[in-house]
C-alpha positions in Angstrom: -1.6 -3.3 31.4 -0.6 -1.3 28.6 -3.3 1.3 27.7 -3.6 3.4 24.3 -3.5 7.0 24.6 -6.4 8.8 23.5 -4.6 9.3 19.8 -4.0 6.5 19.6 -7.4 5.1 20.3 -8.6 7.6 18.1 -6.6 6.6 14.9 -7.6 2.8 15.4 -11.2 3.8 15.3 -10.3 5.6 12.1 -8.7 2.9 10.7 -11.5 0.5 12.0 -14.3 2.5 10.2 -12.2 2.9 7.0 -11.6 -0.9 6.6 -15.1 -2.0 7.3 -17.2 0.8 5.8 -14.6 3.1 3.8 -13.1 6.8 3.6 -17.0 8.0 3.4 -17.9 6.9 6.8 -15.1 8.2 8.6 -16.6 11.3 10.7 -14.9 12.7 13.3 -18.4 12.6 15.4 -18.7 9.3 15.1 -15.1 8.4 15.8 -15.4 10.7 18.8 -18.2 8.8 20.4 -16.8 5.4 19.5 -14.1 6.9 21.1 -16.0 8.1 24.5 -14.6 11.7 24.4 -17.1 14.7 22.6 -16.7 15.4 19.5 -14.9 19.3 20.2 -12.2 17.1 22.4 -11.0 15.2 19.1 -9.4 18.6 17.8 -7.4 18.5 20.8 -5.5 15.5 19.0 -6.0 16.1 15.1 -7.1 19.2 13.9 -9.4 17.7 10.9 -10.3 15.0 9.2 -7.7 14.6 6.5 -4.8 14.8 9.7 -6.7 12.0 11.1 -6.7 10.7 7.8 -3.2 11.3 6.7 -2.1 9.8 10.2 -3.6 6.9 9.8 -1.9 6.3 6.0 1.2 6.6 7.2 0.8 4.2 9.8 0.0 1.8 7.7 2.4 2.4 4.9 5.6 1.7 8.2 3.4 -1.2 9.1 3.3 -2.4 5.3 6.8 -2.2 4.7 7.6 -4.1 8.0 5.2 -6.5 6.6 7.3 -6.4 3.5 10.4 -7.1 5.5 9.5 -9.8 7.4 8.1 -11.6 4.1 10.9 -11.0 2.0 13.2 -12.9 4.4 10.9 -16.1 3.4 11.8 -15.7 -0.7 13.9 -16.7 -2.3 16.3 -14.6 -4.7 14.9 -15.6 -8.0 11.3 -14.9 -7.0 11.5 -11.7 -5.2 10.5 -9.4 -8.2 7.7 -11.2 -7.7 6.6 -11.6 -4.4 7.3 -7.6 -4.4 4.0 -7.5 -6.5 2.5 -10.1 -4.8 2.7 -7.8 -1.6 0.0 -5.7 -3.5 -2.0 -7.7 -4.4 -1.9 -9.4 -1.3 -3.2 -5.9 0.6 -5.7 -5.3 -1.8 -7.3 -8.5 -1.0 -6.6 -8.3 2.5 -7.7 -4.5 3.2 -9.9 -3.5 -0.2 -11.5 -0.4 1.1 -8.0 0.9 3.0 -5.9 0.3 -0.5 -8.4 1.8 -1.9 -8.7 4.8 -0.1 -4.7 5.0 0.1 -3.6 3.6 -3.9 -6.9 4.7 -5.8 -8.1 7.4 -4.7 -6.6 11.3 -4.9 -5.6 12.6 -1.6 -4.0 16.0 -1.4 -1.2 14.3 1.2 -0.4 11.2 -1.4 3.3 11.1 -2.2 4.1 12.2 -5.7 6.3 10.8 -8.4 9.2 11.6 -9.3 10.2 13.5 -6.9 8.7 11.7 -3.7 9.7 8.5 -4.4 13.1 9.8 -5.5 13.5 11.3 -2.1 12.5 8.1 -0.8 9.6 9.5 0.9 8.0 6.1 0.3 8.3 3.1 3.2 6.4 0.4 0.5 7.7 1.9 -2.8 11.5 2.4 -1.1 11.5 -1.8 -1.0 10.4 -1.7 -4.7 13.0 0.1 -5.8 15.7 -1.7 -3.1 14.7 -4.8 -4.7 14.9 -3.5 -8.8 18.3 -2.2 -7.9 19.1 -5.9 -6.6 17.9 -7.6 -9.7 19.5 -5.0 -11.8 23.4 -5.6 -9.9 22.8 -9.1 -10.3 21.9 -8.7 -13.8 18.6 -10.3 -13.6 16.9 -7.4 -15.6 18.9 -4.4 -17.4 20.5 -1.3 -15.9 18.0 1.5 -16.5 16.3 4.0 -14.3 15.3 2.4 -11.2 12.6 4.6 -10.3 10.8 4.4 -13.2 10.9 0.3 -13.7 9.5 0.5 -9.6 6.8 2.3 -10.8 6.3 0.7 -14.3 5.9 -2.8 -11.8 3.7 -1.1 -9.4 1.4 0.0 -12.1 1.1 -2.8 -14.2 0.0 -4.8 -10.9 -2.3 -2.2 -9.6 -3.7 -1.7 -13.3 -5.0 -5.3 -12.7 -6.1 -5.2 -9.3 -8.4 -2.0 -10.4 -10.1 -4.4 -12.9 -10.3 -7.4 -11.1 -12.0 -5.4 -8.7 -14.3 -4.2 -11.1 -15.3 -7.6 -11.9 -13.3 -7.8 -15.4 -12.0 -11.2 -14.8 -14.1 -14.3 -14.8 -11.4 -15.9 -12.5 -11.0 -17.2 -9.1 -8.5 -15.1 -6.8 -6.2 -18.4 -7.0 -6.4 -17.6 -10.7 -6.0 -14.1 -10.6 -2.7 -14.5 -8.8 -1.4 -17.0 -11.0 -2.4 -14.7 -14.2 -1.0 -11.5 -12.5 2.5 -13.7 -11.9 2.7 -14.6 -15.7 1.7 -11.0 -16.1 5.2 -9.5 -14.4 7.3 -12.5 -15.9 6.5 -11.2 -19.4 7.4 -7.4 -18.0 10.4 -8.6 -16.8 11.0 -10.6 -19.5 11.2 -7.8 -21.6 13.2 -6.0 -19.1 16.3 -8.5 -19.4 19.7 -7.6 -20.6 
């Protein structure tokens, strides 16, 4: 049998608390005991909270984008500057208070643009961009700064996810989707050649 280190263990607790009850209730006390070890030993593995934290993120963000992968194998060309915001909102419904904490809130370790995502510091908003500069060489939408569409995309999406969330829409999540889909046709609509 396979066993999780104690890091290890202690990073799925993390995660655990912050998808059920949110960034708040993350303590490292109350990871520690969850945990079975006292709360001094948890310095042993991450020396505060926002390590922990920032650990855990990153995690997630390699796990997303192999998420990503996987799914984008299932598209098909014409619809994949679509499903790429679908993934989005697709999180945010799945994991509200971890896309949350990691896309709406400000956290002195989030990647910064430009120069992060330039650098391709990124694992979700790298496919993003892989996929614009697709679109763009097949000349589905026009040559222009592929970073900055990326993000134009991402925020658009996440601009309705934030209200939809804050109870804006009178819709259903079936309808949501389908409204955010004639949303980004329009964008790109108006990003074609």
């Amino acid at each position: 049998m396979n066993r999780c280190s104690t890091r290890e263990r202690i990073a799925e607790e993390a995660l655990r608390i912050l998808e059920k009850e949110g960034p708040a209730a993350v303590s490292m006390r109350r990871i520690a005991q969850a945990v079975g070890i006292t709360p001094m030993a948890i310095y042993h593995h991450f020396p505060n909270r926002e390590a922990l934290l920032t650990m855990v993120t990153d995690q997630e963000f390699e796990k997303l984008a192999g998420y990503m992968d996987k799914r984008q194998r299932r598209v098909t060309r014409s619809s994949r500057l679509l499903w790429v915001m679908d993934y989005y909102v697709d999180y945010a419904f799945e994991h509200p208070r971890v896309f949350d904490y990691v896309f709406s809130q400000h956290r002195t370790d989030a990647r910064r643009f430009p120069d992060d995502f330039r650098a391709r510091r990124s694992p979700t908003m790298n496919r993003v961009a892989d996929t614009v500069t697709a679109a763009m060489a097949k000349g589905e939408i026009r040559k222009d700064d592929v970073w900055e569409i990326s993000m134009e995309l991402w925020a658009h999406i996440h601009g309705y996810i934030a209200l939809f969330r804050a109870g804006r829409f009178a819709l259903s999540e079936e309808q949501f989707r389908r409204l955010c889909h004639r949303s980004i046709r329009r964008l790109l609509h108006g990003l074609k050649p």
